[in-house]
BAZA-801737 format. One line per 10 residues: number of its first residue (from 0); their letters; for each residue y, z, x of N, C-alpha, C, O. Coordinates in steps of 0.05 Angstrom, whole numbers, plus 32768, in hexadecimal, padded with zeros to 4 digits. Atoms other than C-alpha are relative to their C-alpha. Layout:
NUM> A> Y Z X Y Z X Y Z X Y Z X ~ ...
! end
This chain:
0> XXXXXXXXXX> 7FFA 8011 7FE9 7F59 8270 7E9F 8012 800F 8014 8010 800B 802C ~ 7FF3 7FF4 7FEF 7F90 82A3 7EB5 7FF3 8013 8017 7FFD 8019 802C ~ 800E 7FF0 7FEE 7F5B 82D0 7ED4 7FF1 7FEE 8012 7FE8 7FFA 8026 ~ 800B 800C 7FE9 7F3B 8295 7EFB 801A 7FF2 8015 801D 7FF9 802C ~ 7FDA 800E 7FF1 7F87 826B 7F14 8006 8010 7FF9 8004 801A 7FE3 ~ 7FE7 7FEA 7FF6 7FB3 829A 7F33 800C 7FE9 8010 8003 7FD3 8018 ~ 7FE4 8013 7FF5 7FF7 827D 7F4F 7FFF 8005 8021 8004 801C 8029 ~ 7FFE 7FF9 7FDF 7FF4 8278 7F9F 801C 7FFD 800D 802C 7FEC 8006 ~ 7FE2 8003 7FFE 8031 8281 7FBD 7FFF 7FED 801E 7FF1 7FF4 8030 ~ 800E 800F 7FE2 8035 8244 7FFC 801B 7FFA 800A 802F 7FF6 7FFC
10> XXXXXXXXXX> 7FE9 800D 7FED 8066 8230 8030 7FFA 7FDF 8003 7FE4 7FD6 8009 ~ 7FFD 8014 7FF4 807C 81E9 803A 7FE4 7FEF 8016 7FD3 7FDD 8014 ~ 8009 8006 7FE9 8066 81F1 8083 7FE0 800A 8005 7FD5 8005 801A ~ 8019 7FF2 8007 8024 8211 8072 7FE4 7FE9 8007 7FE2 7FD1 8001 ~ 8015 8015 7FFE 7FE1 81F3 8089 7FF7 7FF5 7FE4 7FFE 8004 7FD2 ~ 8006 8003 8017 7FC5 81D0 804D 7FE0 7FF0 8003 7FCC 7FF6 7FF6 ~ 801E 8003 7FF8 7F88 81AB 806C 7FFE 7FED 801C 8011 7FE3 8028 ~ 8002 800F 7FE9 7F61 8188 80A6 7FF0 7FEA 8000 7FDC 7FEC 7FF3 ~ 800A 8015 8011 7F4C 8147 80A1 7FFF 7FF2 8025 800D 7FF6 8039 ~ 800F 8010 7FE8 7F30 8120 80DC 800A 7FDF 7FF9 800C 7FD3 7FE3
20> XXXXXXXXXX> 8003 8019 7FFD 7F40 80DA 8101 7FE4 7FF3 7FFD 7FCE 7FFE 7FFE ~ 801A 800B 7FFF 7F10 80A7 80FA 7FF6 7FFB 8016 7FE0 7FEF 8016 ~ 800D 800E 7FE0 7F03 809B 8145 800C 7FE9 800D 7FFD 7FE2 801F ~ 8005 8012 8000 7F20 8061 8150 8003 7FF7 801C 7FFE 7FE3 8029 ~ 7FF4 8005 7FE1 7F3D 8071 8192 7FF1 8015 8012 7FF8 801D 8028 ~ 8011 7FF3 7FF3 7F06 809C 81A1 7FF0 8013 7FF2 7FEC 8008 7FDC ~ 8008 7FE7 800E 7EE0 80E2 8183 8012 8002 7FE9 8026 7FF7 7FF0 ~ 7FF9 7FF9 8018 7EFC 80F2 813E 8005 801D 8012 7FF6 802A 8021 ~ 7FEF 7FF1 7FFD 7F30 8122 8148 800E 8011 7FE2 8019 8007 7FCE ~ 7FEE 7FF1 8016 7F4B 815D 811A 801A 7FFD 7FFA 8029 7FFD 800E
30> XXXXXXXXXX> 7FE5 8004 7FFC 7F88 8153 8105 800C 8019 7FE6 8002 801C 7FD0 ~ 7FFC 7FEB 801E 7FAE 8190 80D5 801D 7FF5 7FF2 8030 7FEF 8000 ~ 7FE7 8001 800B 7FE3 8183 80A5 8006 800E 7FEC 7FF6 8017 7FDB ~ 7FF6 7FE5 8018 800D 81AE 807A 800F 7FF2 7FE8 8018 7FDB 7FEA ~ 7FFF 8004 8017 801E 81AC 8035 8021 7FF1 8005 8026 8007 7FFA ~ 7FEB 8012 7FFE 805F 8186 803F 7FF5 7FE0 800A 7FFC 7FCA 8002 ~ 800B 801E 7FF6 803D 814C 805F 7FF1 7FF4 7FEC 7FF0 7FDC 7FE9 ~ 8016 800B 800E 8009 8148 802A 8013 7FF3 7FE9 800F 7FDD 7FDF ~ 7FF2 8008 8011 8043 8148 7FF9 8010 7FE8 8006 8011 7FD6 7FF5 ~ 7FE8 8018 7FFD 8078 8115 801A 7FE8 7FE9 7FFD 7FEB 7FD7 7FEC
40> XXXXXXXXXX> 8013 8018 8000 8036 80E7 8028 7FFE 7FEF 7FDD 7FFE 7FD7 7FD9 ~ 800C 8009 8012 8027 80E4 7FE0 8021 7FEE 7FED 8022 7FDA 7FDF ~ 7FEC 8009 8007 8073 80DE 7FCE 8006 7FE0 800F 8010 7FCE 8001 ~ 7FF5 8019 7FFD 807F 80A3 7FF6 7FF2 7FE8 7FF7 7FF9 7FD0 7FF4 ~ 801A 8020 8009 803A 807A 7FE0 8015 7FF8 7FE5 8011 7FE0 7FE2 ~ 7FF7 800B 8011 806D 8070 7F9F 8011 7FEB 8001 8016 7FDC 7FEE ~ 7FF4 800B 7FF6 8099 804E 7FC9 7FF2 7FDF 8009 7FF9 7FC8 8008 ~ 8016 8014 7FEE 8062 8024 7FED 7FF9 7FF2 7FEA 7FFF 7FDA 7FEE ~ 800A 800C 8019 8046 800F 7FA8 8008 7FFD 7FE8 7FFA 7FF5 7FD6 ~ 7FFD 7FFC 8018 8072 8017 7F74 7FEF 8002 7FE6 7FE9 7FF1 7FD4
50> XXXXXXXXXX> 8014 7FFD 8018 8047 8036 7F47 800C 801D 7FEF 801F 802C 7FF4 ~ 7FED 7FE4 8011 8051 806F 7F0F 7FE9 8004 7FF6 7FD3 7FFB 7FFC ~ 8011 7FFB 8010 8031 8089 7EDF 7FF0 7FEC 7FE9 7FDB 7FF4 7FDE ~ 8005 801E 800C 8022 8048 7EBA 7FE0 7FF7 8013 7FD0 7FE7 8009 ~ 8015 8016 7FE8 7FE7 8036 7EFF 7FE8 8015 7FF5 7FE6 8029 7FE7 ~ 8020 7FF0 7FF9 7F9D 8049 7F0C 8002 7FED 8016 8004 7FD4 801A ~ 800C 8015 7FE6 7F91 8040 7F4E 7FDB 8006 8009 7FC5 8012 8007 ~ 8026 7FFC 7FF4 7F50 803D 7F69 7FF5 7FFB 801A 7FF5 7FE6 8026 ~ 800D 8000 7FE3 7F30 804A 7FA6 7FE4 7FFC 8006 7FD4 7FF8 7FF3 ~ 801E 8009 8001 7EEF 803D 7FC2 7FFF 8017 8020 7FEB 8024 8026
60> XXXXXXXXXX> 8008 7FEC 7FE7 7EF5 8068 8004 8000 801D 8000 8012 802A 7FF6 ~ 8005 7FE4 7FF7 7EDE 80AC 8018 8015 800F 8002 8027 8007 8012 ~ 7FEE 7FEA 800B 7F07 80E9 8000 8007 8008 8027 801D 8006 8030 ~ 7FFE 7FF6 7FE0 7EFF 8101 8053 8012 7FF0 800A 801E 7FF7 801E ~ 7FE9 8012 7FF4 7F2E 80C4 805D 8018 8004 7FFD 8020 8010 7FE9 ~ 7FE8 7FF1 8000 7F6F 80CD 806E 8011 7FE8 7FEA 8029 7FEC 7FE4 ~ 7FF1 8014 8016 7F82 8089 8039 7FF4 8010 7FE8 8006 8017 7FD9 ~ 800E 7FFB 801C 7F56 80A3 7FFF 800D 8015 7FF4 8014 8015 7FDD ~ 7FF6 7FF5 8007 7F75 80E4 8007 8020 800B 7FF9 802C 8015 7FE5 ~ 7FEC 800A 8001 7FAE 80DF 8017 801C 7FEB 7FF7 8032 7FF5 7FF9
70> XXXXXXXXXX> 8001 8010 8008 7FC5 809F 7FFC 8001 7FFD 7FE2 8016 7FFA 7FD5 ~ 8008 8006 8014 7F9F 8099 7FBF 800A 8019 7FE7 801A 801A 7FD4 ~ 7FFF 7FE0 800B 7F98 80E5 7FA9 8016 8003 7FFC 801D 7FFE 7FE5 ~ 7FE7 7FF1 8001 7FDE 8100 7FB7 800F 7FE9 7FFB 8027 7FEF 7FF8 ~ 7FE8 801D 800B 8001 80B8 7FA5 7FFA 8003 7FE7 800E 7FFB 7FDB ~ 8007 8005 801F 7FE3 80BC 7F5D 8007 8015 7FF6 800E 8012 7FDF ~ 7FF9 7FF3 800A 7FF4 8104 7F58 801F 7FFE 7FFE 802C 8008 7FEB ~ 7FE1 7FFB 7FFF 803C 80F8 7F6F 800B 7FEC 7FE6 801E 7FF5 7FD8 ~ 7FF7 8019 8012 8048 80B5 7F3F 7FEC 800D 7FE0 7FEC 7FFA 7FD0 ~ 800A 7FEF 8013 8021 80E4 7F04 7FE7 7FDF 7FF9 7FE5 7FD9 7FE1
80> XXXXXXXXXX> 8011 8015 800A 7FEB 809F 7F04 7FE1 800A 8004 7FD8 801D 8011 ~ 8015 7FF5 7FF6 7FAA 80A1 7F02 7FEB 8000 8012 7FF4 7FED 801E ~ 800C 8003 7FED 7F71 80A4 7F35 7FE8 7FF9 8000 7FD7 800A 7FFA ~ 801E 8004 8009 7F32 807C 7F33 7FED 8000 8024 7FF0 7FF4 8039 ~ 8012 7FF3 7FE6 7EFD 809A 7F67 7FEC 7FF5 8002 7FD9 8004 7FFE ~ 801D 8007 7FF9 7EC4 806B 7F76 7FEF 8006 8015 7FF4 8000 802D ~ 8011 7FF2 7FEF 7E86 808F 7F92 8000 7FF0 800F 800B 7FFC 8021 ~ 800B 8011 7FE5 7E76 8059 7FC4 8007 7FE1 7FFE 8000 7FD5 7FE9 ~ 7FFC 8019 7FFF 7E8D 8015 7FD6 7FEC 7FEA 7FF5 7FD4 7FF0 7FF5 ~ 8018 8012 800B 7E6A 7FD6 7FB8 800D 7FEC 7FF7 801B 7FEA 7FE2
90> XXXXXXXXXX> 7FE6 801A 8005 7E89 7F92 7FC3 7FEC 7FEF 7FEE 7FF8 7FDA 7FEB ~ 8007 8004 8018 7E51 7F7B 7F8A 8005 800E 7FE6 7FFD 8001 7FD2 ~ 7FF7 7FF6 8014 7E6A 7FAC 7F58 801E 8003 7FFF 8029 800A 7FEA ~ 7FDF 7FF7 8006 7EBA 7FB1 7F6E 8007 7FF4 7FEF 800F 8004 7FDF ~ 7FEF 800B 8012 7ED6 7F81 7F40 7FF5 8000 7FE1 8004 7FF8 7FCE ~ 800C 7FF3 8020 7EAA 7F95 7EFE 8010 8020 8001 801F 8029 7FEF ~ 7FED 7FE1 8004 7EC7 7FE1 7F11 801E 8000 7FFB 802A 800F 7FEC ~ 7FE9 7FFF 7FFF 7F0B 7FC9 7F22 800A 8000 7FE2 801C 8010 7FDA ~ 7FFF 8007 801C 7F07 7FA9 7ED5 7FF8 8017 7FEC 800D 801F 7FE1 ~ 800A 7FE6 8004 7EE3 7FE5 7EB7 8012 800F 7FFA 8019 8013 7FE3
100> XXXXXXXXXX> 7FF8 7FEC 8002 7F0B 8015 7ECA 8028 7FF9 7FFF 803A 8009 7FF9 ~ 7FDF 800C 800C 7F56 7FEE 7EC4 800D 8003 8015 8026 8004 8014 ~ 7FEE 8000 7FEE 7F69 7FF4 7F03 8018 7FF4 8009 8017 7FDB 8009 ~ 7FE3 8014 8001 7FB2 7FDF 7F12 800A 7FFE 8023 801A 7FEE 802D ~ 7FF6 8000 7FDD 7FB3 7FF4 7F68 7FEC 800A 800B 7FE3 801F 8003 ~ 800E 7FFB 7FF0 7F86 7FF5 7F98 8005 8007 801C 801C 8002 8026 ~ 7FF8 7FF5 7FE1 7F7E 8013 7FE2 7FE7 7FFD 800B 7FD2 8005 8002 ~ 801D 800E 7FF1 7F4E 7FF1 8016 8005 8000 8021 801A 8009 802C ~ 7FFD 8007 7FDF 7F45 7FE1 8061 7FF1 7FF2 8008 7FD9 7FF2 8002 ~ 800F 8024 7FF4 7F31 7FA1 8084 7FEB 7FFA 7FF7 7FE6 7FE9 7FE5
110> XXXXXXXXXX> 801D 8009 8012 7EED 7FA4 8079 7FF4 8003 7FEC 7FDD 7FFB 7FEA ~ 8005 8002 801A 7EEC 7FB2 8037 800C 7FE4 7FEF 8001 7FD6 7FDD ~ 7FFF 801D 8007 7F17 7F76 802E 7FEA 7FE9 8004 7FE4 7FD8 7FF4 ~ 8009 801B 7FF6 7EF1 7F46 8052 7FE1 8005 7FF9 7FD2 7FF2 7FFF ~ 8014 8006 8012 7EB4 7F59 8030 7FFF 7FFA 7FE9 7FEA 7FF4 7FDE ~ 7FFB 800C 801E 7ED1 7F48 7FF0 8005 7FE8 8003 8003 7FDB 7FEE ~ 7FF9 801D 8000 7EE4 7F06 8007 7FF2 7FEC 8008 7FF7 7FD3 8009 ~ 8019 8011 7FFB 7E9E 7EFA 801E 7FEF 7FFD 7FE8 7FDD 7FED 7FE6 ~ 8016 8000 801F 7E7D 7F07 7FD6 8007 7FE3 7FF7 801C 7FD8 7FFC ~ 7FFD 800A 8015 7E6D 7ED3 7FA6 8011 7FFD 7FF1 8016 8010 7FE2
120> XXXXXXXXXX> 7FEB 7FFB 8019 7EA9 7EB4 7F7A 7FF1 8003 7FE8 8002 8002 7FD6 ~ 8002 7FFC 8018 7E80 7EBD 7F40 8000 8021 7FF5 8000 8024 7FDC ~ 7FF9 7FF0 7FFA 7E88 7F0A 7F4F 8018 8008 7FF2 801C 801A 7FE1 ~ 7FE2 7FFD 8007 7ECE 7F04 7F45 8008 8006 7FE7 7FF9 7FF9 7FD9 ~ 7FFE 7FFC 801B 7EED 7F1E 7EFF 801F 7FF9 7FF9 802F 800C 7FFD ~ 7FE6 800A 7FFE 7F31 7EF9 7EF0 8008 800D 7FEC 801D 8005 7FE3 ~ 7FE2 7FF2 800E 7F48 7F2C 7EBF 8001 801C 8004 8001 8030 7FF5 ~ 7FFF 7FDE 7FF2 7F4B 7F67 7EEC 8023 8005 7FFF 8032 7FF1 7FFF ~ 7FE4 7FF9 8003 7F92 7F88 7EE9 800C 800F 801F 8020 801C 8026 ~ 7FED 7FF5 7FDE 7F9D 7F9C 7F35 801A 7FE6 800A 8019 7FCE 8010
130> XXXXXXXXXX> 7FEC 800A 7FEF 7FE1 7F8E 7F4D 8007 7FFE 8015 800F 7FEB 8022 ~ 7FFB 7FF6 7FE2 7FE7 7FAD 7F86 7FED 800C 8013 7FE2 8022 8011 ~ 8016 7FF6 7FEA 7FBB 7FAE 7FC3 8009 8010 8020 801A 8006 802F ~ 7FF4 7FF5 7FEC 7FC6 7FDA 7FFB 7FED 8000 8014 7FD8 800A 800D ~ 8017 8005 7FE2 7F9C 7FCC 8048 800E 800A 8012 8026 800F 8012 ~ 7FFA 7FF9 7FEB 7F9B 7FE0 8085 7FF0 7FDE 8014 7FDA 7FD4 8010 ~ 800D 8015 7FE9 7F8A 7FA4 80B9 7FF7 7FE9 7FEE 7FE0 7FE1 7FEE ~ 8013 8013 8006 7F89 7F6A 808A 800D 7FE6 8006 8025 7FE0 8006 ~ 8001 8015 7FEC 7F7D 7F2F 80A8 8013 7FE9 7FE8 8015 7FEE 7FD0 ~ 7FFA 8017 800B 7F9E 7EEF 8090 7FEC 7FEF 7FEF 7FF7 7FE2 7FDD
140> XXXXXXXXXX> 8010 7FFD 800F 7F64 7EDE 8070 7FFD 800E 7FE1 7FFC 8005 7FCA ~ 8002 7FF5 8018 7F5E 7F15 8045 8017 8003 7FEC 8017 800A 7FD5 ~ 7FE6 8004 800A 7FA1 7F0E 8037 8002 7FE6 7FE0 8007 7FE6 7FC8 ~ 800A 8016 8019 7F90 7EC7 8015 7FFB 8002 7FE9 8003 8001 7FD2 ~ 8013 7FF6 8021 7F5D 7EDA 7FF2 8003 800C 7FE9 7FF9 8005 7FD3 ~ 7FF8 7FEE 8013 7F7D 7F15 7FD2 8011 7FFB 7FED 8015 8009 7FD9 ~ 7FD7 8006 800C 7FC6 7EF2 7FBA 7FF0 7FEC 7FF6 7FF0 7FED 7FDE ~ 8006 801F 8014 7FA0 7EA7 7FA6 7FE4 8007 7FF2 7FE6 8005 7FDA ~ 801C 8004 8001 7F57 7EAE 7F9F 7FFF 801E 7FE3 7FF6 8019 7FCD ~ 8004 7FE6 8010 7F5A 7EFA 7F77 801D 8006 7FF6 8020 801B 7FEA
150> XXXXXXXXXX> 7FEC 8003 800E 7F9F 7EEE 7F62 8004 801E 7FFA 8001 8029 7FE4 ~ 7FEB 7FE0 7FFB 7FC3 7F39 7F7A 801A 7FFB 8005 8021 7FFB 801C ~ 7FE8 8003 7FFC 8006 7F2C 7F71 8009 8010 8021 800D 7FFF 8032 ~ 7FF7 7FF4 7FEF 8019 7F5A 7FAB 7FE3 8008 8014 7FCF 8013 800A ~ 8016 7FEF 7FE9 7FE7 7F6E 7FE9 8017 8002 8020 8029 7FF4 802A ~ 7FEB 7FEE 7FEC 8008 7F99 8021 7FED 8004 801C 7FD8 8010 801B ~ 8008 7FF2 7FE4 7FF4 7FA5 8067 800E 8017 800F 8023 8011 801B ~ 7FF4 7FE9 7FFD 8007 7FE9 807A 7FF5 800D 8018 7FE5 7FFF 8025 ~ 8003 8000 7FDA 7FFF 8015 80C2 8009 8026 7FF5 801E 802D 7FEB ~ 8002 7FEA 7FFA 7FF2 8061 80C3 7FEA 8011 800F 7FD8 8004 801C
160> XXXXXXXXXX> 800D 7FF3 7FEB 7FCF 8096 80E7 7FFA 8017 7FE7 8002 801A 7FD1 ~ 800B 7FE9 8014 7FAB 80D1 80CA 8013 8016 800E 801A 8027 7FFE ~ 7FE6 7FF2 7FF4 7FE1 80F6 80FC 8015 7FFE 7FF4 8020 8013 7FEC ~ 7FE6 7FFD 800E 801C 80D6 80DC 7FF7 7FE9 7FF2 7FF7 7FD2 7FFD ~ 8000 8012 801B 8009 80B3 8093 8016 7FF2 7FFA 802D 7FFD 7FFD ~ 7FED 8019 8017 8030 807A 806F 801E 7FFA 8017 8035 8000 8012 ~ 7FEA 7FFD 7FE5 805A 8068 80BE 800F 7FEF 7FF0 8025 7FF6 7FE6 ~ 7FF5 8020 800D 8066 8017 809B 7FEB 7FF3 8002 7FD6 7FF3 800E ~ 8014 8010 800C 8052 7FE2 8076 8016 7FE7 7FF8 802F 7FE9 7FF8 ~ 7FEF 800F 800A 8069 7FA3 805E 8001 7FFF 7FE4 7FEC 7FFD 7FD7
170> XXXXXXXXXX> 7FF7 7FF2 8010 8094 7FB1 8023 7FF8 7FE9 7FE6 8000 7FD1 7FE7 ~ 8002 8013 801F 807B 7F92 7FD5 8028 7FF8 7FFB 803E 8001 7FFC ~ 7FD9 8019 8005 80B8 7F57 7FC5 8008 8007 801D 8016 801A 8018 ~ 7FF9 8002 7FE6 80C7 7F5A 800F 7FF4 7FE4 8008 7FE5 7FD8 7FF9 ~ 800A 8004 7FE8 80B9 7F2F 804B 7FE5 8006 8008 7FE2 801C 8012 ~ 8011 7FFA 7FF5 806D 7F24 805A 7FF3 7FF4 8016 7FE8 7FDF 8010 ~ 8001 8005 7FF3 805C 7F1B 8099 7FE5 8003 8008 7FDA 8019 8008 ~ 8021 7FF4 7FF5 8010 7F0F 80B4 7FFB 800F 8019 800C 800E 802B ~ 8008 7FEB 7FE4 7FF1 7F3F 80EA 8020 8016 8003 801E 8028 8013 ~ 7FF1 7FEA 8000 8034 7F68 80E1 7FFB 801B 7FF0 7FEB 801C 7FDE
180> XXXXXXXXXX> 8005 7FE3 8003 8031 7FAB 80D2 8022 8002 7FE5 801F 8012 7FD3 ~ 7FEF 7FFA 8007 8074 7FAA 80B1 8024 8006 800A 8033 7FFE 801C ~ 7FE3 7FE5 7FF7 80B8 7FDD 80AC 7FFC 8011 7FF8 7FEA 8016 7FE9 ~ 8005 7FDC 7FFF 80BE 8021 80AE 7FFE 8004 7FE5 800A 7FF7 7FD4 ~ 8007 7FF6 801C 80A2 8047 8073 801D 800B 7FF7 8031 800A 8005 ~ 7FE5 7FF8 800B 80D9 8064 8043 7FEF 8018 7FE8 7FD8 801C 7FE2 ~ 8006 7FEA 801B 80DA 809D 8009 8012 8000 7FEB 8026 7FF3 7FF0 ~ 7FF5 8000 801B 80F6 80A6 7FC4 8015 8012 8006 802B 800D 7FFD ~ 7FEF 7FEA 7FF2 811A 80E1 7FE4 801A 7FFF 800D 802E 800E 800D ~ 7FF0 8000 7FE5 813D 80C7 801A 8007 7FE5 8007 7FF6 7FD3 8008
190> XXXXXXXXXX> 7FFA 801D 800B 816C 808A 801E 7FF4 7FF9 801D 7FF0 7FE1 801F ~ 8008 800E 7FE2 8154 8080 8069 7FF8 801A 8020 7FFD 8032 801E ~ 800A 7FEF 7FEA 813A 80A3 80AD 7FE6 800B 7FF6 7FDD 801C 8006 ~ 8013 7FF1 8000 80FC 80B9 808B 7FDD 8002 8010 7FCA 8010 800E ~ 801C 800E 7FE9 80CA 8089 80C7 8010 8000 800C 8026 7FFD 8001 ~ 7FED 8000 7FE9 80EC 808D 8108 7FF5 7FEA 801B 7FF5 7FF5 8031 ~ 800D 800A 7FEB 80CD 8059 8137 800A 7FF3 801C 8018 7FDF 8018 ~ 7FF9 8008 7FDB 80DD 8046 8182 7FE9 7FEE 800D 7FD1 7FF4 800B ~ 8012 800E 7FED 80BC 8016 81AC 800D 8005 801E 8025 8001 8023 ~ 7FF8 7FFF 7FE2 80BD 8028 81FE 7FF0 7FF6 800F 7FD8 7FF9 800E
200> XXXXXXXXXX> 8012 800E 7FED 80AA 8000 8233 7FFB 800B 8011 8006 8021 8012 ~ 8003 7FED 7FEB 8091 8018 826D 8011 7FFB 801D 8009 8002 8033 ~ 7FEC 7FFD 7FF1 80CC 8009 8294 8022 8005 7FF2 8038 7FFB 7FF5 ~ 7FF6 7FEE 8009 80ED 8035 826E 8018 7FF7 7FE6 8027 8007 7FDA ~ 7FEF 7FFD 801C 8113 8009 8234 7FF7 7FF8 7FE9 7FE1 7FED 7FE8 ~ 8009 8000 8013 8111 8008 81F2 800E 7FEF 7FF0 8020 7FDF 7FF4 ~ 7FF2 801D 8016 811B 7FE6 81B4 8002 8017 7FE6 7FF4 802B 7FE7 ~ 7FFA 7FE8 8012 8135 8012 8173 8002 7FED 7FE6 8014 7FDC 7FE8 ~ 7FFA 800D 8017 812D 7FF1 812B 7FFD 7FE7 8003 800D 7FD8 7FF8 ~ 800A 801C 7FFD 8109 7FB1 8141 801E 7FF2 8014 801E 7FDA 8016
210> XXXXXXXXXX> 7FEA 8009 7FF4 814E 7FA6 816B 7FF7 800E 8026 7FEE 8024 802D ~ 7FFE 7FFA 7FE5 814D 7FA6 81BA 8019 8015 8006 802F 800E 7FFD ~ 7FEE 7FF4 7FED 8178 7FDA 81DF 8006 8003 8017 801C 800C 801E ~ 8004 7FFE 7FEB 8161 7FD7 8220 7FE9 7FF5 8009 7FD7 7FF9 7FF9 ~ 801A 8000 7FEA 8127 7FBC 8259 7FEB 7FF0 7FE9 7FDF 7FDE 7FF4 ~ 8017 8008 800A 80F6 7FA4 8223 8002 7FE4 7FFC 8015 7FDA 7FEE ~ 8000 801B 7FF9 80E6 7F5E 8232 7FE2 7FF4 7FF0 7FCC 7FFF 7FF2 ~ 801A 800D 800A 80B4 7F30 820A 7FEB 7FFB 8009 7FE7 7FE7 8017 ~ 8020 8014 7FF3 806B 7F2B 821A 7FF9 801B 8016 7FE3 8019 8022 ~ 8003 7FF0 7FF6 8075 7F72 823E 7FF3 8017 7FE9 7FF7 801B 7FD1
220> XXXXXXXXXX> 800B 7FE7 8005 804B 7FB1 8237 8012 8013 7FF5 8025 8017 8003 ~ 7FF4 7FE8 8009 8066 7FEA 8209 7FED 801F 7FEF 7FD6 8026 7FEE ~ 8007 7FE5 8011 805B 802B 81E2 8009 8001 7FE0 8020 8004 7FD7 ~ 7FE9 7FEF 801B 8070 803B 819F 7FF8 8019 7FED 7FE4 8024 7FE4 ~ 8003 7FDA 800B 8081 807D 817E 8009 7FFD 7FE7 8014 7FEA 7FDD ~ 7FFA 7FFA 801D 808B 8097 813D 8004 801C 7FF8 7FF3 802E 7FFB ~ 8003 7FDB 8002 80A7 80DC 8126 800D 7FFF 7FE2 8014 7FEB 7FD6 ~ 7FF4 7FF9 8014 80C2 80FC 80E9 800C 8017 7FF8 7FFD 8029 7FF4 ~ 7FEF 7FEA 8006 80F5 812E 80D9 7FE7 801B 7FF9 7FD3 801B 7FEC ~ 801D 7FE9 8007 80D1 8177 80E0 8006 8007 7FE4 7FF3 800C 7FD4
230> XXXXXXXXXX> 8001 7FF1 8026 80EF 818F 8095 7FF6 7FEB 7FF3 8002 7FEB 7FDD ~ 800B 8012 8008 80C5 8150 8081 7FEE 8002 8001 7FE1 800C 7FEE ~ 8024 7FFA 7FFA 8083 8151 80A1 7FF1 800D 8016 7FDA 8008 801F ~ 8010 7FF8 7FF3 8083 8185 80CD 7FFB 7FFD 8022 7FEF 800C 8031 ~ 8007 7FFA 7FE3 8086 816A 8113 801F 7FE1 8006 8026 7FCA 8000 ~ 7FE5 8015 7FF5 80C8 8150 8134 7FF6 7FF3 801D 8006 7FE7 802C ~ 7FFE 800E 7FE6 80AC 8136 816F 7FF1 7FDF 7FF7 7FE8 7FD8 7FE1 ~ 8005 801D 7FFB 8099 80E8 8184 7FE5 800D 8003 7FDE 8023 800E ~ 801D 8004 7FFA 804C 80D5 817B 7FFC 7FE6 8004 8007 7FD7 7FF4 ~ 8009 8018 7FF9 802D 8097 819C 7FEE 7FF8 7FE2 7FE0 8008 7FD6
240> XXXXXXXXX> 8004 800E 8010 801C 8067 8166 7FE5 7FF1 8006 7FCD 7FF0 7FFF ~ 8014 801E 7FE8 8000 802E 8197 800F 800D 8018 8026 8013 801C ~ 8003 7FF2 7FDD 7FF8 804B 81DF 800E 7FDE 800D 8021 7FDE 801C ~ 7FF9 800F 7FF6 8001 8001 81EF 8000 7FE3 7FEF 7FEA 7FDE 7FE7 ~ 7FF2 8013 800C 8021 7FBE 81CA 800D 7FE7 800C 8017 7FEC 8022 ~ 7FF3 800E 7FF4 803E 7F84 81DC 801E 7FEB 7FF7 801E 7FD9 7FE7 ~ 7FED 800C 800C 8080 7F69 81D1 8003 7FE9 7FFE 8001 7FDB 8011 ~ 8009 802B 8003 8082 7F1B 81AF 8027 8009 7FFF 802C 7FF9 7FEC ~ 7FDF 8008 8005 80D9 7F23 81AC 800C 8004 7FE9 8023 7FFE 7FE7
! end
């Protein structure tokens, strides 16, 4: 084995791979990140999910995705759990696999919910062991469904970018709020500053930590940014989140 693995020697800041948006705001865009990003990402999913080595999570989306890989992959390596990889979605077979294979956390997005909450209850397998569900965009609805109907103690609505992974989410035993996105992500690492977010209006004030500072008035047009310390992930500057938002107060 020593003649096939040899030891590579890598930087932090080092490219590590390129992994494409999905389009959503236009063309699928390259995006590169270096081996520090891939690492903090996977460190903080333990945070996001409290999970350990004790979970199997299981995914159902494409390795090219920036949740599957990101997310799933490097959260299961960092919490030493294990990783269950289903070739292809199938909201008639998810909940025989979920059971199957013992899954304890799952990772989905809208429409994977809300096709599970269009299936057949006879479908359903009430002695599946998933605790923890993690989405992107899920609706109040799927929300229901997931906590009464499929009885997931915890389901999370969470808010990243294939630019900057794991921004916030709303936190398991927290405060859950529908159509919110959350509070700022956090790490095992670091007692605080590790999501930095700003909202600016376009007459020029802002709001810092869900708190007003200046100019930003309810029901007005804004921006919001998100950055992260460069000995973290690599890039100290502000990136647009949402180009445009609206402030409810």
């Amino acid at each position: 084995m020593s003649n096939i693995l040899r030891p590579v020697n890598l930087e932090a800041d080092e490219l590590a791979c390129v992994i494409y948006t999905s389009g959503t705001t236009g063309f699928p865009k390259r995006v590169m990140h270096i081996h520090n990003s891939v690492l903090v990402t996977g460190e903080a999913f333990l945070v996001r999910t409290q999970i350990n080595s004790n979970n199997r999570i299981m995914t159902i989306l494409p390795l090219f995705h920036m949740n599957a890989q990101f997310y799933s992959t490097w959260g299961a390596i960092a919490g030493e759990a294990s990783l269950i990889l289903i070739h292809q979605f199938s909201a008639s077979q998810f909940w025989h696999q979920a059971v199957r294979y013992g899954a304890t956390e799952l990772n989905f997005v809208g429409a994977i919910g809300s096709a599970l909450c269009s299936r057949r209850e006879d479908e359903f397998l009430s002695d599946h062991r998933i605790r923890v569900a993690i989405g992107a965009g899920i609706s109040p609805r799927v929300y229901e469904a997931f906590t009464k109907r499929f009885k997931i103690p915890h389901v999370i609505d969470a808010y990243g970018m294939t630019e900057i992974p794991a921004v916030f989410q709303n936190p398991i035993g927290g405060i859950v709020k529908m159509k919110s996105k959350g509070i700022p992500a956090t790490h095992p690492g670091w007692s605080g500053g590790f999501s930095e977010l700003k909202i600016v209006d376009y007459e020029g004030g802002s709001r810092r930590n869900g708190r007003r500072t200046c100019g930003s008035k309810p029901g007005a047009d804004a921006r919001l940014f998100q950055r992260s310390p460069k000995d973290r992930r690599g890039d100290s500057g502000w990136v647009a989140l949402y180009r445009r938002l609206c402030l409810q107060g």
